[in-house]
MARLO-427670 format. One record per residue (C-alpha): x, y, z; residue in one letter; residue number from 0. Coordinates in nm, 3 decimals. Example, Ala and Ser with C-alpha at 12.3 -4.5 7.8 and 13.67 -1.06 7.14 Angstrom:
<r x="1.230" y="-0.450" z="0.780" rest="A" nr="0"/>
<r x="1.367" y="-0.106" z="0.714" rest="S" nr="1"/>
***
This chain:
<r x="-0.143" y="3.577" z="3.024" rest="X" nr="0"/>
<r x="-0.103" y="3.923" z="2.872" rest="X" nr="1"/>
<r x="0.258" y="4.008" z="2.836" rest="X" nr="2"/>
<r x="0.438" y="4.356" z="2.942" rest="X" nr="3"/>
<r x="0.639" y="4.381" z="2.631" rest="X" nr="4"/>
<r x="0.847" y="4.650" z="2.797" rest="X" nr="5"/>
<r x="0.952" y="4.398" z="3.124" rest="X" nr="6"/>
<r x="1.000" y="4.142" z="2.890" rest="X" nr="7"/>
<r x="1.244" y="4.358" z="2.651" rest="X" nr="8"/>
<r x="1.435" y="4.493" z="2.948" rest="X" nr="9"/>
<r x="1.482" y="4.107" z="3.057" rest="X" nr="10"/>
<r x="1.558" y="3.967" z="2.768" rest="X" nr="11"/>
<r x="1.836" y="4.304" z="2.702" rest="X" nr="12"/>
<r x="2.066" y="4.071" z="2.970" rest="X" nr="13"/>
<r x="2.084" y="3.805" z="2.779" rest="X" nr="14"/>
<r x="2.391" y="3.892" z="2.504" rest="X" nr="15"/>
<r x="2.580" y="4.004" z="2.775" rest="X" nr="16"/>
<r x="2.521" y="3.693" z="2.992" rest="X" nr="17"/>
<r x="2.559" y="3.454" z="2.690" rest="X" nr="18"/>
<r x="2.888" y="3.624" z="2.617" rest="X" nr="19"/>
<r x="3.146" y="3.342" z="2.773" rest="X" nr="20"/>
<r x="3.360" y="3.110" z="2.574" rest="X" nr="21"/>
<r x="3.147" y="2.807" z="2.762" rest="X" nr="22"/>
<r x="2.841" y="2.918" z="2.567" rest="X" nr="23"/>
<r x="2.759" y="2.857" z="2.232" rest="X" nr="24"/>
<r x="2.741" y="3.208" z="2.058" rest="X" nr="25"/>
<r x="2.442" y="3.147" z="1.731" rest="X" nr="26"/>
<r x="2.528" y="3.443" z="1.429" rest="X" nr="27"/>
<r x="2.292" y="3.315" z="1.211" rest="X" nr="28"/>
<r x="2.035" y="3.020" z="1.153" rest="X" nr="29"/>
<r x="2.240" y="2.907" z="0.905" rest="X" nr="30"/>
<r x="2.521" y="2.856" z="1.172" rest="X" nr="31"/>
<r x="2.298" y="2.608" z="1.363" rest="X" nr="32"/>
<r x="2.115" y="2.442" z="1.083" rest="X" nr="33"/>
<r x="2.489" y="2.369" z="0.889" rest="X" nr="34"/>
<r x="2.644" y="2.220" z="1.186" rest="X" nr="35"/>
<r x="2.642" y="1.857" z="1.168" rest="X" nr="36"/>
<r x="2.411" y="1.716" z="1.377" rest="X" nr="37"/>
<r x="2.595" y="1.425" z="1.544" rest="X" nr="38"/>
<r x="2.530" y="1.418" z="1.910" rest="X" nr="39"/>
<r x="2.882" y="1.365" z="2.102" rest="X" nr="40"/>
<r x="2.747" y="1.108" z="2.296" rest="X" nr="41"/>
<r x="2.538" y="0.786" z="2.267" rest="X" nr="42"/>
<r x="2.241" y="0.824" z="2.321" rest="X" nr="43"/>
<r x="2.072" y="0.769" z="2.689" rest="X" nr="44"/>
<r x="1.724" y="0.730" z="2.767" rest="X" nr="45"/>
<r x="1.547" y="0.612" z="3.110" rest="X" nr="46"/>
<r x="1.178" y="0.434" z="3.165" rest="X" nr="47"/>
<r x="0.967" y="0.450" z="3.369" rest="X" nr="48"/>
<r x="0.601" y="0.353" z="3.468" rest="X" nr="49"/>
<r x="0.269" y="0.583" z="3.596" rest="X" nr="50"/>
<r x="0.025" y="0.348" z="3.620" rest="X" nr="51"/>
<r x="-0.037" y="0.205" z="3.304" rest="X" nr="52"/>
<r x="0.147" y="0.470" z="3.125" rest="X" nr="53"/>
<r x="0.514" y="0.476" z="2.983" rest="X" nr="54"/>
<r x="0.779" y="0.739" z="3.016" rest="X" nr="55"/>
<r x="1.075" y="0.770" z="2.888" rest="X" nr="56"/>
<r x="1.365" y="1.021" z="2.966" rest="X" nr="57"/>
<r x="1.530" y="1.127" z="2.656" rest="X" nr="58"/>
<r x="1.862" y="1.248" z="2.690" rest="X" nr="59"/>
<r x="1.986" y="1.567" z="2.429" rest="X" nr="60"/>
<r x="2.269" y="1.629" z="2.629" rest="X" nr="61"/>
<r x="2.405" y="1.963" z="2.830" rest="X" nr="62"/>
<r x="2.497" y="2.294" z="2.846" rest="X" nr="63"/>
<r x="2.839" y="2.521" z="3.025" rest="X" nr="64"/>
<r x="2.669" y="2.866" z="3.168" rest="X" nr="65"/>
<r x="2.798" y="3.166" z="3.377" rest="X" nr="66"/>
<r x="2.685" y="3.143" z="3.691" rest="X" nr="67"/>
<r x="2.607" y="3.515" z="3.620" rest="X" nr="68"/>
<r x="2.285" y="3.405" z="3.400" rest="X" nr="69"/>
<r x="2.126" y="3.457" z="3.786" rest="X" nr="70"/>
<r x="2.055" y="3.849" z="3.832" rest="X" nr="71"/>
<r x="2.054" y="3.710" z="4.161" rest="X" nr="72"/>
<r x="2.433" y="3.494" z="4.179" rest="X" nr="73"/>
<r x="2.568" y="3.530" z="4.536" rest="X" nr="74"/>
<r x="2.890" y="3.299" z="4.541" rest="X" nr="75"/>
<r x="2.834" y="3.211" z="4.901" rest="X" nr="76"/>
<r x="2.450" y="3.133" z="4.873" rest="X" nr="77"/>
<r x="2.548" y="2.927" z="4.500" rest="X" nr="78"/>
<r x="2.817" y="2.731" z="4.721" rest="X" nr="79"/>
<r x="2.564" y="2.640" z="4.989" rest="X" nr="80"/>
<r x="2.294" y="2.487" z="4.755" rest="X" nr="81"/>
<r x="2.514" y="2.334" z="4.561" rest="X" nr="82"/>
<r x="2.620" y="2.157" z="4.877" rest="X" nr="83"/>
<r x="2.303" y="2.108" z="4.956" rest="X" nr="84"/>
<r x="2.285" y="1.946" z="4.666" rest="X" nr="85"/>
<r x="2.582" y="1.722" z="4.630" rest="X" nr="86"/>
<r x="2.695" y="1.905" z="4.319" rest="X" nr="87"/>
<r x="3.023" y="2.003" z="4.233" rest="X" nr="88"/>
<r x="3.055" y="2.381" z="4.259" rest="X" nr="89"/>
<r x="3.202" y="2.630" z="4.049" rest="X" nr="90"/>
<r x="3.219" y="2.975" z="4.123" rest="X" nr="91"/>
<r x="3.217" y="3.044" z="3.719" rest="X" nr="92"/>
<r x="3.006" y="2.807" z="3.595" rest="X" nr="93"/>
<r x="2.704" y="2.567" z="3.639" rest="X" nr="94"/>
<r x="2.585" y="2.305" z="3.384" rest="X" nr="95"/>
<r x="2.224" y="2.280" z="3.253" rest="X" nr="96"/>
<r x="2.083" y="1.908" z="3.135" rest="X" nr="97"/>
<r x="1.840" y="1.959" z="2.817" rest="X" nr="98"/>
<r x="1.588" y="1.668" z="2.832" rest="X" nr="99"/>
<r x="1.357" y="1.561" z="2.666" rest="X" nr="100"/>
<r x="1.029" y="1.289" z="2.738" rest="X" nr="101"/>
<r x="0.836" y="1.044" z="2.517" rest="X" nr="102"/>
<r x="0.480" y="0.897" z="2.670" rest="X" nr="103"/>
<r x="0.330" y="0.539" z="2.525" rest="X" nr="104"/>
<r x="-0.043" y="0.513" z="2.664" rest="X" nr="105"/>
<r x="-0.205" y="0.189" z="2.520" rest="X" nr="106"/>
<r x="-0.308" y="0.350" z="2.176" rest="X" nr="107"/>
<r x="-0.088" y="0.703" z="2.180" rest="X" nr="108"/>
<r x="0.324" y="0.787" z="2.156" rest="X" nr="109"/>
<r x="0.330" y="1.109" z="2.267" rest="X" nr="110"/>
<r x="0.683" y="1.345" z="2.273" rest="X" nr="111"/>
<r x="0.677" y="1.616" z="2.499" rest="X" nr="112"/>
<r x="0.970" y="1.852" z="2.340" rest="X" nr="113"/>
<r x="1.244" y="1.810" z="2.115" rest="X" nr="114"/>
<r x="1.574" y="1.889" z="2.250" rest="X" nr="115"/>
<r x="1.802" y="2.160" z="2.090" rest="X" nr="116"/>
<r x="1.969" y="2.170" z="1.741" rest="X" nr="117"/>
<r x="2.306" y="1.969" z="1.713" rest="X" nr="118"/>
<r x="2.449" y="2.316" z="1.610" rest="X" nr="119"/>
<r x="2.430" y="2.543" z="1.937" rest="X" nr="120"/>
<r x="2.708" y="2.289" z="2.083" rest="X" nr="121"/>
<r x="2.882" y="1.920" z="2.062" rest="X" nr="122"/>
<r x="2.697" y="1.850" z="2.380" rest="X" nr="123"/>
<r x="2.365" y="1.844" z="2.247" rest="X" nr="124"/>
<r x="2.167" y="1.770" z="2.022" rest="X" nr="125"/>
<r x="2.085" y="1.357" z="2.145" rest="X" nr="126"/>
<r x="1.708" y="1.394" z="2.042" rest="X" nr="127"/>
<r x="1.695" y="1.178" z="1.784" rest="X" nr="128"/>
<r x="1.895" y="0.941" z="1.904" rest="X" nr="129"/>
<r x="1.752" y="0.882" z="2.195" rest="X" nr="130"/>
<r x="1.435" y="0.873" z="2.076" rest="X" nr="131"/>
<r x="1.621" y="0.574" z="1.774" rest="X" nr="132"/>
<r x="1.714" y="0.423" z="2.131" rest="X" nr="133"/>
<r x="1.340" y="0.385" z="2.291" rest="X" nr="134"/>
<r x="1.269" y="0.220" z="1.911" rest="X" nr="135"/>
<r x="1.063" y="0.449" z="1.797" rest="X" nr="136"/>
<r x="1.062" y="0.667" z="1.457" rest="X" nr="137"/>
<r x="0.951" y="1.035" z="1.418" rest="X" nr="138"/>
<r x="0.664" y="0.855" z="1.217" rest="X" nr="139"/>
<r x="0.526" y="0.683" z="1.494" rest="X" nr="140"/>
<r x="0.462" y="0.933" z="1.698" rest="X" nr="141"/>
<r x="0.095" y="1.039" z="1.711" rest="X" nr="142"/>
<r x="0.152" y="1.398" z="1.895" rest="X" nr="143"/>
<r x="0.407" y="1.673" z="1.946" rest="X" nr="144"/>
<r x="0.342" y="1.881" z="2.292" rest="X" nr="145"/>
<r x="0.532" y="2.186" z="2.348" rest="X" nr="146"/>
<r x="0.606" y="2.292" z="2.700" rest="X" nr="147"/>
<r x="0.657" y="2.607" z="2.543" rest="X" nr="148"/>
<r x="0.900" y="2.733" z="2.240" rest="X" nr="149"/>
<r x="1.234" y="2.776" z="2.309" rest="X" nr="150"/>
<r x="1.542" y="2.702" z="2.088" rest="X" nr="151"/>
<r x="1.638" y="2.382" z="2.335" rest="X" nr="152"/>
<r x="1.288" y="2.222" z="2.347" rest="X" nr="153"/>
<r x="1.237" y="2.241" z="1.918" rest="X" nr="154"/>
<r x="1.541" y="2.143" z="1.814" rest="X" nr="155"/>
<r x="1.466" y="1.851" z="1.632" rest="X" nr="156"/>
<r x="1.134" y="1.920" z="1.516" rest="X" nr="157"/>
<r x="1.256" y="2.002" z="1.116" rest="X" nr="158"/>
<r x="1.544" y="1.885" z="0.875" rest="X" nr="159"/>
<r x="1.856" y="2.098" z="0.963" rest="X" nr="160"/>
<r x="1.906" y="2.105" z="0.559" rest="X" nr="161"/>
<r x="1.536" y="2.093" z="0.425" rest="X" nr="162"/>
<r x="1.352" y="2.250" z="0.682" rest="X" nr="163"/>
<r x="1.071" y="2.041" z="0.671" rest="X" nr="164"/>
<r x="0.897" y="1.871" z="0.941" rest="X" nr="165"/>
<r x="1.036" y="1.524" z="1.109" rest="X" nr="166"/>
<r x="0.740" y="1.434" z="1.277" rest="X" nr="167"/>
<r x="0.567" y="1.376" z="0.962" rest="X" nr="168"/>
<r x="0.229" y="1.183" z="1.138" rest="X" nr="169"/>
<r x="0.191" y="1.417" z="1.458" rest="X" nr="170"/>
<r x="0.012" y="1.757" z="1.524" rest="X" nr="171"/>
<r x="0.198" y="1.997" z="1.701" rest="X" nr="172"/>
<r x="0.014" y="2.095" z="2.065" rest="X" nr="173"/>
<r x="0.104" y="2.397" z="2.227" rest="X" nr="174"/>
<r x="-0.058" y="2.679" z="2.395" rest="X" nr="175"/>
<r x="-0.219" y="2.943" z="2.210" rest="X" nr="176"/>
<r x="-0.026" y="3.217" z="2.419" rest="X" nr="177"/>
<r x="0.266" y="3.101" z="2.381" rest="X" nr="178"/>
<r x="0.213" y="3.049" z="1.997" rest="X" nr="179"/>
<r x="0.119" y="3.429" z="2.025" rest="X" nr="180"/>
<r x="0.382" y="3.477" z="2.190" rest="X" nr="181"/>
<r x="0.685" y="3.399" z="1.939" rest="X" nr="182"/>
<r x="0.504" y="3.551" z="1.674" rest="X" nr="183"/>
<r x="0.474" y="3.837" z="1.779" rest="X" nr="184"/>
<r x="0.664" y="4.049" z="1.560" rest="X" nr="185"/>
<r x="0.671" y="4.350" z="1.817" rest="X" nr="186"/>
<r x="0.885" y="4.178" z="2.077" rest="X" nr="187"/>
<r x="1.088" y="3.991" z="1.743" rest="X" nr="188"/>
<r x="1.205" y="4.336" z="1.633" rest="X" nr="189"/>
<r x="1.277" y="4.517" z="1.976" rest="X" nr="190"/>
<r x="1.524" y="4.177" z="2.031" rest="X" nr="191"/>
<r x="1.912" y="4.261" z="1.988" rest="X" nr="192"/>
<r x="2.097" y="4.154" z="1.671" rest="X" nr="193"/>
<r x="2.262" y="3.833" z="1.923" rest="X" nr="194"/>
<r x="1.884" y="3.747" z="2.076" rest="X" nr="195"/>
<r x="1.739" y="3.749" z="1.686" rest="X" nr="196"/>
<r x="1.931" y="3.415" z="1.602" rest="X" nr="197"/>
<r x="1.750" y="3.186" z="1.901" rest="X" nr="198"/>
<r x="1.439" y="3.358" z="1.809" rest="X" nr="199"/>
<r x="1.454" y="3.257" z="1.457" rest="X" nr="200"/>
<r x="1.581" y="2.916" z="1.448" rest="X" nr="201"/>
<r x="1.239" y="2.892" z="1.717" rest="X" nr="202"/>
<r x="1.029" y="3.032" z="1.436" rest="X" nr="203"/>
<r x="1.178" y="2.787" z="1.195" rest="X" nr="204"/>
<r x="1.165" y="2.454" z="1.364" rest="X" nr="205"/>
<r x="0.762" y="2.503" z="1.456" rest="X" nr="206"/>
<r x="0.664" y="2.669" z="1.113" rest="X" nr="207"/>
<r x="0.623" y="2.309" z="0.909" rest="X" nr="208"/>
<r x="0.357" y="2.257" z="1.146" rest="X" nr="209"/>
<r x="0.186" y="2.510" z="1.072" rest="X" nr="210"/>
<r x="-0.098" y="2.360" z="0.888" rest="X" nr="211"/>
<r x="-0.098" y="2.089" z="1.161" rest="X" nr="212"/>
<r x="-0.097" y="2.279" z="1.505" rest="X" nr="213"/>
<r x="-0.320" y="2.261" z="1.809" rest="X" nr="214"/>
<r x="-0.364" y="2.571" z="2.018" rest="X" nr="215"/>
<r x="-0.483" y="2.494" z="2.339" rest="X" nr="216"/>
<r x="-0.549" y="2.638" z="2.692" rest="X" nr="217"/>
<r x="-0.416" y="2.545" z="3.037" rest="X" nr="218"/>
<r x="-0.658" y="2.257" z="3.184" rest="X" nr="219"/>
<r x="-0.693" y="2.075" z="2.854" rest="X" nr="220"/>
<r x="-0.681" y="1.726" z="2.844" rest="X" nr="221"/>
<r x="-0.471" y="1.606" z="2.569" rest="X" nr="222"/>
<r x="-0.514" y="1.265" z="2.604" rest="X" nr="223"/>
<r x="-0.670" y="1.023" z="2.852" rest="X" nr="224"/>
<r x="-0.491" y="1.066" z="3.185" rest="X" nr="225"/>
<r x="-0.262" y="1.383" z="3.016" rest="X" nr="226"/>
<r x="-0.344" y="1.729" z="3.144" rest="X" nr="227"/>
<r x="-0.185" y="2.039" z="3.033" rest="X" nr="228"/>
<r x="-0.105" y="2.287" z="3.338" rest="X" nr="229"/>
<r x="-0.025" y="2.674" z="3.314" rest="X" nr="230"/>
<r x="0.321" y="2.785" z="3.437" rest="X" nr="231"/>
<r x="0.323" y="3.115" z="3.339" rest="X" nr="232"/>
<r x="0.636" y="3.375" z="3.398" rest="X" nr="233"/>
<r x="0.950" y="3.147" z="3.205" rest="X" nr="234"/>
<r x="0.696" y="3.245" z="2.898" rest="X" nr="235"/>
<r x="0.384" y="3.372" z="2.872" rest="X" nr="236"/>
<r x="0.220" y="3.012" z="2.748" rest="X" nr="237"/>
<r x="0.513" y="2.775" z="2.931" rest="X" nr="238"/>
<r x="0.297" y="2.488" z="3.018" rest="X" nr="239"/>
<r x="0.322" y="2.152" z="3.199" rest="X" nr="240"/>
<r x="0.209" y="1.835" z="3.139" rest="X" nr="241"/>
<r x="0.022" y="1.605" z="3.434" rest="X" nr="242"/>
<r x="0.039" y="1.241" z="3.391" rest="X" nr="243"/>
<r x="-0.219" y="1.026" z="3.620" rest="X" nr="244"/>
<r x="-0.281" y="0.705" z="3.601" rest="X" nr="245"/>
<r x="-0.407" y="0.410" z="3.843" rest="X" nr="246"/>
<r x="-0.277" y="0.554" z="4.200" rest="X" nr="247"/>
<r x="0.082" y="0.727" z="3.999" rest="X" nr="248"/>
<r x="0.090" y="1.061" z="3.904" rest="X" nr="249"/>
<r x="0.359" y="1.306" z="3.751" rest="X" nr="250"/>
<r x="0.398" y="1.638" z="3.641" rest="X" nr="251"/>
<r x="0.610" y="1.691" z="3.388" rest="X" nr="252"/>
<r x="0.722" y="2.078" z="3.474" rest="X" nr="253"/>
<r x="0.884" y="2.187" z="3.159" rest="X" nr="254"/>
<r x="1.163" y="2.476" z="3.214" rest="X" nr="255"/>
<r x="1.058" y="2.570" z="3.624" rest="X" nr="256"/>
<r x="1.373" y="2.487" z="3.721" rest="X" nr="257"/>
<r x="1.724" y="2.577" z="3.527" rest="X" nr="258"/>
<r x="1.960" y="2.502" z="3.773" rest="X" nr="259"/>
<r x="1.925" y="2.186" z="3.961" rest="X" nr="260"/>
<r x="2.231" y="2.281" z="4.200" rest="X" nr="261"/>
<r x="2.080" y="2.612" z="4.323" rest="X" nr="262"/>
<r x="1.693" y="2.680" z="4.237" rest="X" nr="263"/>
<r x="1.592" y="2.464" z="4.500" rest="X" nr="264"/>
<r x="1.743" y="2.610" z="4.785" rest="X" nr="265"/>
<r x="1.700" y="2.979" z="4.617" rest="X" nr="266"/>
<r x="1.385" y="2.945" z="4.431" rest="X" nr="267"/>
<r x="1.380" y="3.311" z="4.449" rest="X" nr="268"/>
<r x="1.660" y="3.341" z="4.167" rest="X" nr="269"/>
<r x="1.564" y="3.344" z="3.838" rest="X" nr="270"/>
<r x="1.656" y="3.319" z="3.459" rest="X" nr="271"/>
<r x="1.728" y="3.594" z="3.167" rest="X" nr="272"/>
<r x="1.518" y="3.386" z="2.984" rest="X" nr="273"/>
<r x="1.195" y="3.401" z="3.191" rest="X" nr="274"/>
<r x="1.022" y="3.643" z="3.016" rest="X" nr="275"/>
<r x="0.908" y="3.768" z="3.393" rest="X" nr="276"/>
<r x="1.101" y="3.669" z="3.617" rest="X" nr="277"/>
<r x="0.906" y="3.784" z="3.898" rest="X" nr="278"/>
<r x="0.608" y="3.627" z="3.782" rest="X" nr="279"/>
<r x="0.845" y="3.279" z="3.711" rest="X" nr="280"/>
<r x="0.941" y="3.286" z="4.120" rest="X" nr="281"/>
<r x="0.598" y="3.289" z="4.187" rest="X" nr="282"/>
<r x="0.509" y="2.999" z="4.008" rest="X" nr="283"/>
<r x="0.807" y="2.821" z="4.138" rest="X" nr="284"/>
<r x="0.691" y="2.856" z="4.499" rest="X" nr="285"/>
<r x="0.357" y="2.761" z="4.406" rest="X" nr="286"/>
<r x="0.469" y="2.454" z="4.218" rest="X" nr="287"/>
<r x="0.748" y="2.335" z="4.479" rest="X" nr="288"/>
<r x="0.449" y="2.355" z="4.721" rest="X" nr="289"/>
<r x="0.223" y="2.164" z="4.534" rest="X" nr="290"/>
<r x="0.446" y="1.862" z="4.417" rest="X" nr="291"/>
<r x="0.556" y="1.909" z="4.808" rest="X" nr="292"/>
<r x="0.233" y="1.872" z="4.941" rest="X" nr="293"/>
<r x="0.095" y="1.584" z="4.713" rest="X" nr="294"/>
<r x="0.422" y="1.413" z="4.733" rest="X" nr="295"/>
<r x="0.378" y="1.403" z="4.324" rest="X" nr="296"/>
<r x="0.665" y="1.282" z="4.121" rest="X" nr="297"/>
<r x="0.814" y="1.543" z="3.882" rest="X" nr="298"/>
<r x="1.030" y="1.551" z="3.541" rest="X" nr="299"/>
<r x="1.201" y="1.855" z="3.415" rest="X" nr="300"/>
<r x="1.369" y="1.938" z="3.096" rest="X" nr="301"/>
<r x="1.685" y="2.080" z="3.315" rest="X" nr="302"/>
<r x="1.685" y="1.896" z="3.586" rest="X" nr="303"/>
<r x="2.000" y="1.663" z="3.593" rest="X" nr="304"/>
<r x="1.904" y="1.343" z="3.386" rest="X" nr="305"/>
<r x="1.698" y="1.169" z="3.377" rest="X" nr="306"/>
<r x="1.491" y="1.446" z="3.550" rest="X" nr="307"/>
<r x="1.244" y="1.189" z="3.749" rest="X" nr="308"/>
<r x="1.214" y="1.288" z="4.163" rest="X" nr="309"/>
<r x="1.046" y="1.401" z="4.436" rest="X" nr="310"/>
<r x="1.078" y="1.744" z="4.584" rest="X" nr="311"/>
<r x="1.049" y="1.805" z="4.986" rest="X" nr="312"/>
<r x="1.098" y="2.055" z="5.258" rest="X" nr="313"/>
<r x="1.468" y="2.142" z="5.399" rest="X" nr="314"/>
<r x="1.601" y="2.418" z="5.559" rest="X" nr="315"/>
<r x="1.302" y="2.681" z="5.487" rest="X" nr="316"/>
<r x="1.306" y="2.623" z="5.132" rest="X" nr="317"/>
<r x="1.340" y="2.294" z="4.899" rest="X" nr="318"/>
<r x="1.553" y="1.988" z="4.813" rest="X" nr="319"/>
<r x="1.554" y="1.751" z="4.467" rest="X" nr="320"/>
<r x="1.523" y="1.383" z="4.604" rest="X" nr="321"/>
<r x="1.621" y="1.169" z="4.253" rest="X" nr="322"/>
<r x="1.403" y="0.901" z="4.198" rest="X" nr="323"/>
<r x="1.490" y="0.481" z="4.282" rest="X" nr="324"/>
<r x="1.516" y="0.307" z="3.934" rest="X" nr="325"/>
<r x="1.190" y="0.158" z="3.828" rest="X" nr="326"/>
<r x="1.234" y="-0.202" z="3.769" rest="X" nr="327"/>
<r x="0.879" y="-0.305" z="3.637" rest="X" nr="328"/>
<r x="0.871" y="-0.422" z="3.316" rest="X" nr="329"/>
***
């Protein structure tokens, strides 16, 4: 995907403003994020489940407060609706964002797809590690790193907050070459305002150990047996998903096409500041709610409300989130 630098500069432009509540975490510096200790506030929480003959795990980092107002699109009335629609609280302010993260074990492979945020962009977040302590693995066990794209809340605990070298000391990173591209490109980097730079950065800095160790890949590839990347383009210009099949199961794991589990469903129209087109990131939403719809495919999403596993159908000429029952196999 070739991006419009200009549509993406004037998009990006709303975020400062948008990010400029007390309930958000306001970054000066990398310094600020990477000296902050990083203690989770919670303990950690993970969920399994089973595709086949795969294992997934939901890996909790924790949450996020954000003005409702992060929506170009925010109608109170509309925002009270969906959230009714979908049995969530509703603030006229405010709406909460889960971060998750997942963790695949195929018979030979532990796979992490993302990395949560860093412990220093809030108290709420920052569970990564923990969670992934929890499942009983260690970062040296894991075999691959795949990016649904590079954000700061999906690298988070890639590196050493102190160090800055690389946790996952045994695994290539994966990610797509556009979106690699992407967030080096120092043309967008230096049109980004003085409050954007800091996200951008710490991004840069978690992915840069791996360096030396990366995959760039295109949409379609097959990572590993049964695990198919597949493009979302619009929240970034490489933002891609992940496809699980296995026996008769399937899921997509749909990285960052929703943000806002109360209202996206019903208004999958509204998008993010942080699509880097958000015209482009409605489209692929429709597309996407139709096709889980259609194939009755179980999804996972990094901001869905934990632990992220359901079905989507049809209701009331758009969409509803149906959670998934608890998956009791061993």
């Amino acid at each position: 995907m070739t991006v419009d630098r200009r549509k993406f500069l004037s998009v990006a432009a709303l975020v400062p403003a948008a990010l400029a509540t007390p309930s958000v975490l306001q970054l000066s510096s990398v310094a600020s994020a990477q000296d902050a200790a990083a203690k989770p506030a919670k303990s950690p929480v993970i969920m399994r489940r089973r595709i086949g003959e795969i294992e997934v795990f939901a890996l909790m980092d924790g949450y996020g407060i954000f003005p409702n107002g992060m929506f170009p699109s925010f109608e109170v009335k509309a925002g009270e609706a969906a959230a009714k629609l979908a049995h969530v609280p509703f603030d006229p302010a405010t709406f909460r964002i889960g971060i998750n993260a997942y963790l695949i074990k195929t018979k030979d492979r532990i796979i992490a797809v993302d990395a949560g945020a860093p412990a220093g962009m809030s108290p709420t977040m920052g569970g990564w590690a923990n969670a992934l302590a929890a499942v009983g693995v260690t970062p040296e066990q894991i075999d691959m790193m795949f990016l649904t794209h590079i954000h700061v809340d999906h690298v988070g605990g890639l590196a050493d907050p102190k160090t800055g070298n690389k946790i996952l000391t045994n695994a290539p990173l994966v990610v797509s070459e556009a979106e690699w591209k992407f967030v080096h490109d120092d043309g967008i980097y230096a049109a980004q305002s003085k409050d954007f730079k800091p996200l951008w950065d710490i991004s840069r800095a978690k992915v840069k150990p791996y360096d030396g160790v990366k995959s760039l890949i295109q949409p379609g590839a097959e990572i590993a047996p049964g695990l198919t990347t597949v493009a979302l383009p619009g929240h970034t210009p490489g933002h891609l998903g992940l496809r699980i099949d296995s026996g008769k199961e399937s899921l997509l794991i749909w990285g960052d096409v929703i943000h806002g589990t109360a209202f996206q469903f019903t208004q999958p129209d509204w998008s993010f500041p942080l699509d880097a087109d958000q015209v482009k990131a409605a489209e692929t939403r429709k597309a996407i709610l139709d096709m889980v719809t259609a194939e009755d495919m179980m999804v996972a999403g990094m901001h869905l409300d934990f632990p992220g596993f359901g079905f989507v159908e049809r209701a009331n000429g758009a969409y509803r989130f149906v959670a998934a029952p608890y998956d009791y196999r061993a």
